[in-house]
C-alpha positions as a printed NumPy array, in Angstrom:
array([[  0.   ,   0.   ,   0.   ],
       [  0.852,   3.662,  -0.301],
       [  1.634,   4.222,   3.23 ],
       [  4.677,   1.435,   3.361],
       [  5.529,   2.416,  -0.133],
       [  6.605,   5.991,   1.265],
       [  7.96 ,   4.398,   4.652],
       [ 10.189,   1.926,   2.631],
       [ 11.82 ,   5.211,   0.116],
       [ 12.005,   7.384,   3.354],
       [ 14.348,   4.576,   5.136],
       [ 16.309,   3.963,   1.77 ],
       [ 16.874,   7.458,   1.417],
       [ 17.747,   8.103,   5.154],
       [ 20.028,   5.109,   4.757],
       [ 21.919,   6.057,   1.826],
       [ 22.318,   9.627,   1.988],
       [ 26.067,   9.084,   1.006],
       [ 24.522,   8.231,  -2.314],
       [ 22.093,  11.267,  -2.645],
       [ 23.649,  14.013,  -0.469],
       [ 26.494,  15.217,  -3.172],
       [ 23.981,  14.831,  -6.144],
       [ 21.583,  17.167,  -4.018],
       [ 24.468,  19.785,  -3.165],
       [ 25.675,  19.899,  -6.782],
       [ 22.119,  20.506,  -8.627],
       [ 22.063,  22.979,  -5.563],
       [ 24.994,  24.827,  -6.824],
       [ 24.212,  24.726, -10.206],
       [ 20.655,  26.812,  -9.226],
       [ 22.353,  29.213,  -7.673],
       [ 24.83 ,  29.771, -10.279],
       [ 21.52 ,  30.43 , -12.407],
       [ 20.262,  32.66 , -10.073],
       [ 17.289,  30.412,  -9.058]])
């Protein structure tokens, strides 16, 4: 169902945030360069 569905991505992405975390930052820096 929905509500484990979002449980189960919320724990993968609390438990890999070495994977995400420097993706996040650079699209980050790339907005601001852009002025957004």
């Amino acid at each position: 169902d929905l509500e484990s569905g979002l449980k189960a991505t919320f724990e993968w992405y609390k438990e890999n945030e070495a994977w995400w975390r420097p993706r996040k930052a650079a699209t980050e820096a790339k907005y601001a360069t852009l002025g957004r």
